[in-house]
SEMARSE-446002 format. One record per residue (C-alpha): x, y, z. Coordinates in Angstrom, 2 decimals, always signed. Last residue first. Layout:
<nodes>
- c1,c2,c3
- X,Y,Z
...
</nodes>
This chain:
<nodes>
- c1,c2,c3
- -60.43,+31.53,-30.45
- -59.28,+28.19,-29.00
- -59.75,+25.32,-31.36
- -62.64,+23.05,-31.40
- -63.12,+19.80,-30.01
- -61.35,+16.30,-30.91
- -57.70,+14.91,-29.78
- -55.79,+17.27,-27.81
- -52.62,+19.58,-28.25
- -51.88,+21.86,-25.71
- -51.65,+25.58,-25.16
- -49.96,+27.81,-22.55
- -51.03,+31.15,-21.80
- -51.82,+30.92,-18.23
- -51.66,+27.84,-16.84
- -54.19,+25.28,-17.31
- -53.84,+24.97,-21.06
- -55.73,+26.30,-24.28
- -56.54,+24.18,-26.81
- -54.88,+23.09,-30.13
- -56.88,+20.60,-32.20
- -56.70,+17.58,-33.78
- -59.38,+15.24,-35.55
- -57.80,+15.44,-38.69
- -53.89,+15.13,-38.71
- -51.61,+17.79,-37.72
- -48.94,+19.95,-39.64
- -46.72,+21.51,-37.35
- -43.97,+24.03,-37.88
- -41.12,+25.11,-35.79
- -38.67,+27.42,-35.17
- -40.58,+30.52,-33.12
- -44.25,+29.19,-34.08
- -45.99,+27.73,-36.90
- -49.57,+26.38,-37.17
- -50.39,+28.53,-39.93
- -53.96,+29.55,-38.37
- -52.94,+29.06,-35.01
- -50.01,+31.47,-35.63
- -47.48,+31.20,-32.58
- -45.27,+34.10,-31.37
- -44.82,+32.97,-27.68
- -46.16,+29.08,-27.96
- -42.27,+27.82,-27.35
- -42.50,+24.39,-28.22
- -42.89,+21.47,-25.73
- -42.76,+17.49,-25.91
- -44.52,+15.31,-23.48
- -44.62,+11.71,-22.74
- -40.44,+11.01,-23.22
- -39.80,+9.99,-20.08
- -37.63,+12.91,-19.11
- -39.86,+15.68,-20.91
- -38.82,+16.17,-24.62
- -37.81,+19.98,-24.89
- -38.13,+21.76,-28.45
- -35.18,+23.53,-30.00
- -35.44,+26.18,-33.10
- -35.65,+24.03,-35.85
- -38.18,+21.67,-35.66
- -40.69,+19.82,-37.57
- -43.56,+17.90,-36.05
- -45.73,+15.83,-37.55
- -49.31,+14.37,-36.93
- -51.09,+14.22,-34.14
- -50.86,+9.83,-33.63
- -46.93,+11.12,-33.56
- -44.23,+12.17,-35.80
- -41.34,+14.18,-34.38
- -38.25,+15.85,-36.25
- -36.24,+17.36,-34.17
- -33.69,+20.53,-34.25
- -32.22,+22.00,-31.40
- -33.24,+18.92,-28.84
- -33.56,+20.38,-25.18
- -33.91,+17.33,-22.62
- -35.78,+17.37,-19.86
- -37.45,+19.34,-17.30
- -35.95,+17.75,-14.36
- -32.01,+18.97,-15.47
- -32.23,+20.71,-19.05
- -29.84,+17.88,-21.14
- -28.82,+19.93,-24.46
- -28.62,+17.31,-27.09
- -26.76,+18.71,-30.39
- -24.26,+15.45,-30.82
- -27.94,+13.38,-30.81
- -28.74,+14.72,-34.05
- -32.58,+14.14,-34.15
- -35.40,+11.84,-35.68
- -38.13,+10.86,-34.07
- -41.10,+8.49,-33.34
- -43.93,+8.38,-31.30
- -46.91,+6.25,-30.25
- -47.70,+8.26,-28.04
- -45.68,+11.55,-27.55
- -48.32,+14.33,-26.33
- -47.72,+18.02,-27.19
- -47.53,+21.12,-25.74
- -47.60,+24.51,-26.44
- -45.96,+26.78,-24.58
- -45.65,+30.21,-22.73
- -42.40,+30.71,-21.24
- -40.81,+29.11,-17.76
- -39.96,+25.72,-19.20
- -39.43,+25.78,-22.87
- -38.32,+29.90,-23.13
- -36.93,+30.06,-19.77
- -35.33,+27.71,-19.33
- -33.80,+27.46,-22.71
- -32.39,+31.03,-21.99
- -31.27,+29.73,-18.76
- -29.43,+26.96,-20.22
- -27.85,+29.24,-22.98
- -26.68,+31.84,-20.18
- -24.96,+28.71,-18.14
- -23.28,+27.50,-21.22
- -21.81,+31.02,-22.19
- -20.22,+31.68,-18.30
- -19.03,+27.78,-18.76
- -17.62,+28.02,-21.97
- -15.89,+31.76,-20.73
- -14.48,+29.97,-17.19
- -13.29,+27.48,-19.82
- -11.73,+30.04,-22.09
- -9.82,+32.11,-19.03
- -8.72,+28.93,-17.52
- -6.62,+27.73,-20.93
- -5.81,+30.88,-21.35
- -3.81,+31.80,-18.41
- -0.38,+30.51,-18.61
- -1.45,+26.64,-18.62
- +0.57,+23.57,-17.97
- +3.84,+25.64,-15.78
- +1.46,+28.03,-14.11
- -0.71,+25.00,-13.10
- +1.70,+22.90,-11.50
- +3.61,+25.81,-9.76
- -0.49,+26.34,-8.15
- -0.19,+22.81,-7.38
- +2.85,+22.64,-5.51
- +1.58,+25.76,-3.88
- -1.55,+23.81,-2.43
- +1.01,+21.27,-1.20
- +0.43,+18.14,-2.21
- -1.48,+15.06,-1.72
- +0.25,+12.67,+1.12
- +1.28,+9.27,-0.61
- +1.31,+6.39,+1.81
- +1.25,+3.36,-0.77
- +0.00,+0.00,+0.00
</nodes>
């Protein structure tokens, strides 16, 4: 068994000036200062925004999964998806978040034309006998089988 002791803290600080003079640090505190601002922008247009959402049975989708932004409880962001369910299709461009068992996904519903059924990055074309509706909270839409769309 080895009885190593860790090292000094100015051991380490040598360490580090003699691997990286500055930039190396500087870029990653950057990343991270840019990754944090493009979570909470995804936040808070997918989770805190006003949204449409959609059911996922019988599902299936297409999707780079290099471009997967995971978004803690809420989910998983996907930039650009393409989703086909019992609805219809769903084409997107502009991120949508898949909840973490894959029931729900959710569009931003802030500049959405019901007539067009388009929104900020995506497009959906549905199938006869579905409508959007409005949601609980304030705002928010969903998609449901039957009925009459909100006015």
């Amino acid at each position: 068994m080895l009885h190593l002791s860790p090292p000094a803290f100015e051991s380490l600080a040598k360490r580090h000036c003699f691997y990286d003079d500055g930039t190396l640090r500087t870029f990653e505190l950057q990343r991270a200062r840019e990754s944090k601002a493009r979570l909470a922008a995804l936040k808070a247009k997918l989770v805190d925004g006003v949204v449409l959402t959609l059911p996922l049975s019988h599902a299936s989708y297409q999707f780079n999964p290099q471009t997967l932004q995971p978004l803690g409880q809420a989910g998983t962001v996907y930039p650009m998806l393409w989703l086909s369910a019992d609805w219809g299709v769903l084409e997107v461009q502009g991120g949508a978040l898949l909840d973490q068992k894959r029931q729900v996904a959710v569009v931003s519903a802030a500049s959405i034309d019901l007539t067009m059924l388009t929104g900020e990055g995506w497009r959906l074309t549905l199938k006869p006998g579905w409508v959007v509706r409005r949601n609980a909270r304030h705002g928010d839409l969903v998609l449901k089988e039957g009925g009459k769309a909100p006015r």
